[in-house]
C-alpha positions in Angstrom: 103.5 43.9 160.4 102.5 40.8 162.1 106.1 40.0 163.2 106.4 43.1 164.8 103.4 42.8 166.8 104.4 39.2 167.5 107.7 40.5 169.0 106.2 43.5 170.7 103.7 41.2 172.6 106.7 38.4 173.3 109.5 41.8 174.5 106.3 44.3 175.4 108.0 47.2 177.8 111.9 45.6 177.7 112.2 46.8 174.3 114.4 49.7 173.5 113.5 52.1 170.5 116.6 50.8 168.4 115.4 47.3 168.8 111.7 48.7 167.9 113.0 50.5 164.9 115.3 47.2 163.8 112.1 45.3 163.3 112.1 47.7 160.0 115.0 47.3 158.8 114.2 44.3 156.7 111.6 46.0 155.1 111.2 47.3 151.9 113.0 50.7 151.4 109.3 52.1 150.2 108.0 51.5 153.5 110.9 52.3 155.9 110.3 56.0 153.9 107.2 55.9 154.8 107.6 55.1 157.8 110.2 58.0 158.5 107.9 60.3 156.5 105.0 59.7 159.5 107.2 60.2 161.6 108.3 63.4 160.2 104.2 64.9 160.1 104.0 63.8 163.5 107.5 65.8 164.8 105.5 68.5 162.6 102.3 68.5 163.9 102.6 71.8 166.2 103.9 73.5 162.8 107.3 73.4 164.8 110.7 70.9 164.3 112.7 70.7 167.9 115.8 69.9 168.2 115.1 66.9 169.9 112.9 65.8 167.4 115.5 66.4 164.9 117.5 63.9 167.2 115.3 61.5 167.5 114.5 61.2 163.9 118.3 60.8 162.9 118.8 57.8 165.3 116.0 56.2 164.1 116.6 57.1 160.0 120.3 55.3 161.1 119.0 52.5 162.3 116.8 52.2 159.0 119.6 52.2 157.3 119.2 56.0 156.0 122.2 58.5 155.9 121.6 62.2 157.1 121.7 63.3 154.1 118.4 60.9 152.9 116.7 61.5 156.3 116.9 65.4 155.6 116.0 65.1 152.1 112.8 63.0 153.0 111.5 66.3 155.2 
């Protein structure tokens, strides 16, 4: 976590969610699910899954590395 922060303070606003979300892709596969899975409660926290959350969550499961099929079986 301290190289993220590190690179968040260096690249601050310029930094694009698929750079933020490549930070994590050298970590282990434990944490980029747990990761995702916060992810997930927060897209679920109004007891509803949009569309564009759905999106959202895709792009950044494939950037982890994670096919459809493992980001849907992680919800």
């Amino acid at each position: 976590m301290p190289d993220v922060i590190r690179y968040l303070k260096d690249f601050g606003y310029e930094t694009s969610s698929e750079q933020s979300a490549a930070i994590f892709s050298e970590m282990p596969v434990d944490r980029k699910k747990q990761l995702m899975s916060r992810l997930m409660m927060m897209a679920m926290a109004d007891a509803t899954f949009h569309d564009k959350e759905r999106e959202m969550l895709s792009r950044v499961g494939g950037v982890l590395g994670f096919s459809q099929t493992e980001i849907d079986a992680l919800s």
